[in-house]
C-alpha positions in Angstrom: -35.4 -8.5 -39.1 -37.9 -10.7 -38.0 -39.0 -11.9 -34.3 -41.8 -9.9 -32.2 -41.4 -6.7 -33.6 -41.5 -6.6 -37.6 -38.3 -4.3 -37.3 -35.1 -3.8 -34.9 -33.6 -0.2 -35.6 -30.3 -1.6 -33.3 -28.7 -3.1 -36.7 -29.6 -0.2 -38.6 -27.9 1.3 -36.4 -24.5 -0.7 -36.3 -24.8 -0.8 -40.0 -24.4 3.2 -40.1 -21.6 2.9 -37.7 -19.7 0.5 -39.6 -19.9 -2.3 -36.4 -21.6 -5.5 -38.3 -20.2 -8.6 -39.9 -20.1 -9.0 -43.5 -22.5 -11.4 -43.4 -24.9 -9.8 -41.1 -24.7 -6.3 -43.0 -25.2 -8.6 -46.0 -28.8 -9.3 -44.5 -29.7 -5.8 -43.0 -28.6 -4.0 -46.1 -31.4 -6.6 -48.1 -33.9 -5.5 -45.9 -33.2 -1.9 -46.6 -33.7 -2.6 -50.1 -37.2 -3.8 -49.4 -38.5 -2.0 -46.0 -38.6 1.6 -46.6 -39.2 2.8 -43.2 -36.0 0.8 -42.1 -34.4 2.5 -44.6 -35.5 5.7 -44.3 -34.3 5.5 -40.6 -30.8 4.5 -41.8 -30.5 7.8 -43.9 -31.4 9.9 -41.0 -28.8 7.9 -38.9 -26.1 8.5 -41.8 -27.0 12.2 -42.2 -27.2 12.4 -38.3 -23.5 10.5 -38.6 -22.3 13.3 -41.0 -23.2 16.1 -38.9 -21.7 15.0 -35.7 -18.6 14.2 -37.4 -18.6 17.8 -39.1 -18.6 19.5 -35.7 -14.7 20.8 -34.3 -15.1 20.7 -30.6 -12.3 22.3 -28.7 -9.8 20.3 -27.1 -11.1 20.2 -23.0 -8.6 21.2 -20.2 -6.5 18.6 -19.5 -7.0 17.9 -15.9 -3.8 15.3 -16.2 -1.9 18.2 -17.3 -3.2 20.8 -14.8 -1.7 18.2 -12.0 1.8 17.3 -13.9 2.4 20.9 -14.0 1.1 21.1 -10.5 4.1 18.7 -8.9 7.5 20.3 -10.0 6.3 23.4 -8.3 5.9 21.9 -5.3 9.2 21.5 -3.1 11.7 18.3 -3.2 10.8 17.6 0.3 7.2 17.6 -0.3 7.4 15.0 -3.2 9.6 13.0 -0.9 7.1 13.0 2.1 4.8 12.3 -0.4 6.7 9.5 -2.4 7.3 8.0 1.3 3.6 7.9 2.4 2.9 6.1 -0.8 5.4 3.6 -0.3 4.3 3.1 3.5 0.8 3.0 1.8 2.2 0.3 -0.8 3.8 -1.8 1.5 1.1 -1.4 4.2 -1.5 -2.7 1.1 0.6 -5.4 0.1 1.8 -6.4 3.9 -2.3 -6.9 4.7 -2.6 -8.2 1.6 -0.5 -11.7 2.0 -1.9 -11.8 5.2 -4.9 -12.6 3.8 -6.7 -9.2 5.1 -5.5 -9.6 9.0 -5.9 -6.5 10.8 -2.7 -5.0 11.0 -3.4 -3.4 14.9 -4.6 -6.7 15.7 -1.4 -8.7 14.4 0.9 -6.1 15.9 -1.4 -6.2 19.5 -0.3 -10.0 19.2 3.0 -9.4 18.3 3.4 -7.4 21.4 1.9 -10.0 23.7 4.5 -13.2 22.1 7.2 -10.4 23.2 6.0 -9.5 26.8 5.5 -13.6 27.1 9.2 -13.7 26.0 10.1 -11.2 28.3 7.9 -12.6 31.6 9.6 -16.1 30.3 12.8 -15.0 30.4 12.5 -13.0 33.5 11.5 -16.3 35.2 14.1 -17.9 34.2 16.7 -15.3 35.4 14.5 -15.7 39.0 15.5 -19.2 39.1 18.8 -19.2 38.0 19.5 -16.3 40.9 17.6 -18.3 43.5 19.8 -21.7 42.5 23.3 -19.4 42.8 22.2 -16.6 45.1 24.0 -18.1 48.1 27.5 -18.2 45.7 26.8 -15.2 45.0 26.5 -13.4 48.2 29.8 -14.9 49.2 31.4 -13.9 46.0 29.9 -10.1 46.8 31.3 -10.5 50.9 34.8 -11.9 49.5 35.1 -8.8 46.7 33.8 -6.3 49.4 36.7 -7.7 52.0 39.3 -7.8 49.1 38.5 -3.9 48.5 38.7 -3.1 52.1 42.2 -4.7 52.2 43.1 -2.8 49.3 42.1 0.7 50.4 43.8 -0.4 53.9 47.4 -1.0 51.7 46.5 2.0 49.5 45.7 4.2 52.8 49.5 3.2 54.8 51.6 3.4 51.2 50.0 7.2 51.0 50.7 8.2 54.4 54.2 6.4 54.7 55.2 8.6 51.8 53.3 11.8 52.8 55.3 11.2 56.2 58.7 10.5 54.0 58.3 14.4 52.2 
């Protein structure tokens, strides 16, 4: 118990609580035996000790148990939604999480922008390959619309030939 100030009450104290070494109570409880106003504070502390541990205090509220018996009145579909948004929450926290804090607006903004690239790309593509075979194709379109015309022409004479034959 020696430095600046002749004595430290904060190991008289962990000596009443019971928190010191062996070997360090060994040394506080020798200065007891020879400073009396160390040890006079060590009996107030142990009488102080006794009193406090006399005293019954009532059990508080549980606040943990006001909210268990909360939930089960609440409706299945409730704790569903509920059990849901914490999941989206969960994911959401873990999702931004391995993405080392990205924004998630900002990575889905980006997201759409590879897309509409995708899209623009392949619409380009489709431009060219129409501009390489339109010409084919227009005469594939005039021969199918000639081949239909021929067809309702047959279809047209068969019909009246047999409306004429009833």
């Amino acid at each position: 118990m020696s430095g600046p100030h002749p004595c430290d009450p904060e190991p008289i104290f962990e000596l009443a609580d019971g928190s010191l070494g062996s070997e360090r109570e060994r040394a506080v409880r020798t200065h007891l035996r020879e400073c009396g106003g160390c040890r006079s504070l060590y009996e107030s502390e142990l009488r102080l000790n006794a009193s406090l541990g006399s005293l019954a205090f009532e059990d508080p509220r549980s606040v943990c148990r006001g909210v268990a018996m909360a939930l089960p009145t609440r409706s299945l579909r409730a704790r569903l939604l509920w059990a849901g948004l914490a999941i989206v929450l969960l994911v959401t926290a873990s999702v931004s999480l391995m993405l080392g804090g990205t924004n998630l607006a900002v990575l889905f903004i980006e997201a759409m922008g590879v897309f509409w690239g995708f899209v623009t790309g392949f619409a380009d593509v489709l431009r060219v390959v129409f501009a390489a075979i339109g010409p084919a194709l227009l005469v594939a379109l005039a021969v199918g619309a000639l081949v239909d015309l021929v067809v309702v022409a047959v279809y047209l004479s068969v019909s009246r030939q047999r409306a004429r034959e009833v």
